[in-house]
C-alpha positions in Angstrom: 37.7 34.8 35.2 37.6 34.3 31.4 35.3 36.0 29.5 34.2 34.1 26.2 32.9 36.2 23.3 29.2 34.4 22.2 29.2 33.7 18.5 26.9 35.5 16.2 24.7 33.0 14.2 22.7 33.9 11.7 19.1 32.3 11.5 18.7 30.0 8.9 15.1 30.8 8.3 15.4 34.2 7.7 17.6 33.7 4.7 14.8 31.2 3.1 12.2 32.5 0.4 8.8 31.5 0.1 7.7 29.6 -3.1 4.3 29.4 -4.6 3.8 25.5 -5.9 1.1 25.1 -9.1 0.5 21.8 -9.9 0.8 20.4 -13.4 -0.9 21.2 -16.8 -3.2 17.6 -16.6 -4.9 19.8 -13.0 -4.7 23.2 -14.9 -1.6 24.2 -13.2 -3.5 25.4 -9.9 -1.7 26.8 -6.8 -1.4 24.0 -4.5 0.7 25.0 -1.6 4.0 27.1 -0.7 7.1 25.9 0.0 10.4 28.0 1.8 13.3 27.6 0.0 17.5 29.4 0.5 17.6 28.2 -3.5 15.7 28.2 -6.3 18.3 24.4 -7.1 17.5 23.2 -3.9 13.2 23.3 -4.8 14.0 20.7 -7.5 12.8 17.3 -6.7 11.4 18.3 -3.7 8.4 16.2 -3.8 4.9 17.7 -2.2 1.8 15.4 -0.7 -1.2 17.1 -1.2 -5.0 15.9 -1.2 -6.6 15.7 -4.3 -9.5 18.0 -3.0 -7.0 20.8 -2.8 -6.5 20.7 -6.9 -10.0 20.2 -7.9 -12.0 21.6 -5.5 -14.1 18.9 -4.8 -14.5 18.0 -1.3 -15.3 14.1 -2.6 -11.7 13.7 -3.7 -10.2 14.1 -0.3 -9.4 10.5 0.6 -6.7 10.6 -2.7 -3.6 11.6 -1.7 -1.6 13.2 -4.6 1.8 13.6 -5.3 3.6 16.0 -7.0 7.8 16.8 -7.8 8.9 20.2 -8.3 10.6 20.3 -11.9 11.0 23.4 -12.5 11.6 26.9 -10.5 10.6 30.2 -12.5 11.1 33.4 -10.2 9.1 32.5 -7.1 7.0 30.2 -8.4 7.9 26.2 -8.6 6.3 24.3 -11.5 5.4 20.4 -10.5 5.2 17.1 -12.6 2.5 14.0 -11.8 4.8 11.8 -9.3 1.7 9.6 -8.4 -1.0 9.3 -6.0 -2.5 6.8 -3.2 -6.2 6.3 -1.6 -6.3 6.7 2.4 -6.0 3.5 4.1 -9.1 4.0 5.6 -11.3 4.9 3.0 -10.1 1.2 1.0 -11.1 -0.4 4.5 -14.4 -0.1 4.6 -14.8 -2.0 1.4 -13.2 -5.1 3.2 -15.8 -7.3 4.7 -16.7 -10.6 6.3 -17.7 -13.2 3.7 -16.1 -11.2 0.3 -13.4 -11.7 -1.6 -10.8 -9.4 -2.2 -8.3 -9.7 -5.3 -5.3 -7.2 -5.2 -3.1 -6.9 -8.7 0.0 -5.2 -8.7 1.3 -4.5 -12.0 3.6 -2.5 -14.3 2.7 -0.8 -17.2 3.9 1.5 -20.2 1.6 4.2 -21.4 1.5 4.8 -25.2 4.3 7.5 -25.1 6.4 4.9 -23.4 6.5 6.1 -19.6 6.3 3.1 -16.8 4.0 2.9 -13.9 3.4 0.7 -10.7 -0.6 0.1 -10.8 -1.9 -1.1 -7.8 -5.5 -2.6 -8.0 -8.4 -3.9 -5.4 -11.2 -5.6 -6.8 -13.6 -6.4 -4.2 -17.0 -8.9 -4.5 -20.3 -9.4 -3.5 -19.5 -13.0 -1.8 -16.5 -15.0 -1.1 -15.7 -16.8 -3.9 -13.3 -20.1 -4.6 -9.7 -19.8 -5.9 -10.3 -20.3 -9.9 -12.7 -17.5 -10.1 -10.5 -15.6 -8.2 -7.6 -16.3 -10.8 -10.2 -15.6 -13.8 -10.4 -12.2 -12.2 -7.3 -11.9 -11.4 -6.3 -12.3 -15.5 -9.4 -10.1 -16.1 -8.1 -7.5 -14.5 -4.3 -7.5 -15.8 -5.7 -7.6 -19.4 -8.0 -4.8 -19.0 -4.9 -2.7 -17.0 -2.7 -3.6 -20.1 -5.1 -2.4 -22.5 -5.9 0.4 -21.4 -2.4 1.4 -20.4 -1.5 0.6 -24.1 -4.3 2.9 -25.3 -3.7 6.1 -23.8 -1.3 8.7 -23.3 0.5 9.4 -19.7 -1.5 12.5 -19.2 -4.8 10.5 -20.1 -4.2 7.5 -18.2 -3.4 9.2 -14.8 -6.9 11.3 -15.3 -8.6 7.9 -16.1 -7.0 6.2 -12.8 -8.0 9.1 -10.4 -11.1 10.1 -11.7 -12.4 6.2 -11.9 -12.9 5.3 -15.8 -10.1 3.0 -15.3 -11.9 1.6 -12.5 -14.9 1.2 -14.3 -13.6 -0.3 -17.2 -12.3 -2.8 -14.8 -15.5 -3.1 -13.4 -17.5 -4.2 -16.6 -14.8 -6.7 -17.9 -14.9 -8.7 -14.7 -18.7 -8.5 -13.8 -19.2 -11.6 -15.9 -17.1 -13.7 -13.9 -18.3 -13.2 -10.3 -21.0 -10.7 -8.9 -18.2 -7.5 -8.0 -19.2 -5.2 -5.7 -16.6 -2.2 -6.2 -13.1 -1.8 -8.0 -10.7 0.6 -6.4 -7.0 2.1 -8.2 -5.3 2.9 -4.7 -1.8 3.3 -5.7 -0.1 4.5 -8.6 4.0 5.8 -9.0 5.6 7.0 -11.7 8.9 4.8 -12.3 10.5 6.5 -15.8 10.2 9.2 -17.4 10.2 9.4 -21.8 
């Protein structure tokens, strides 16, 4: 009988590090998470979902889904940049109803300092309305994104879209053309950098 000599193989996971992830400067640059890593090179890009209840605190942010890409690595800590963020499904649901209207805009923008964005924008209303007001809205809306976007700064803009004073600019432009019952930002990426 042949004997065959058993390989050694060395564990894969006990060569990795772990890494402490802080998000950007625009959230204060809070630990959000860890992340094991065999190389610092390898962390870059690496891109991390987290809710946005983790960074603020706030237990009312937790149907925003943020997401963050690891730019930079520093020791054992990994440095992130804004990548973009996205409401639950579920929580954009319950705004859809029997007898309303829903207008969707998808849209890109450039910020002031010239970075691009995919907007993604429900405007939901009272009662079901016909197809002009719908496209009165519809223009309502992309002039009000446009402006806004044209307005502010990257940083600025992406704490206007989460935090709702996008939203509610939105809101008062188009309440004038049909009775609106809520407007909703529920997806935003990050397409180019400066």
């Amino acid at each position: 009988m042949v004997q065959v000599k058993k390989r050694k193989t060395a564990d894969a996971w006990k060569k990795k590090e772990w890494y402490s992830i802080y998000a950007p400067k625009e959230f204060e640059e809070r630990e959000i998470g860890t992340t094991p890593g065999s190389e610092p090179e390898k962390l870059l890009n690496r891109v991390l979902e987290v809710p946005l209840r983790e960074v603020t605190g706030n237990i009312s942010h937790q149907f925003i889904k943020m997401w963050f890409r690891v730019t930079d690595v520093k020791g054992k800590n990994a440095y992130t940049a804004f990548d973009g963020f996205e409401l639950v499904r579920e929580y954009l649901r319950r705004n859809v109803r029997r007898r309303r209207s829903m207008i969707r805009v998808v849209r890109q923008i450039e910020t002031k300092d010239n970075r691009k964005l995919i907007i993604t924008v429900y405007t939901f209303t009272a009662r079901k309305i016909e197809t002009s007001r719908k496209n009165m809205l519809r223009k309502s809306m992309t002039d009000t994104i446009d402006r806004i976007a044209k307005e502010n700064a990257f940083d600025t803009l992406v704490q206007k879209m989460i935090f709702g004073t996008m939203a509610s600019e939105i809101f008062k432009e188009a309440k004038g053309i049909a009775q609106i019952k809520r407007v909703e930002i529920s997806k935003c990426r990050l397409v180019s950098e400066k």
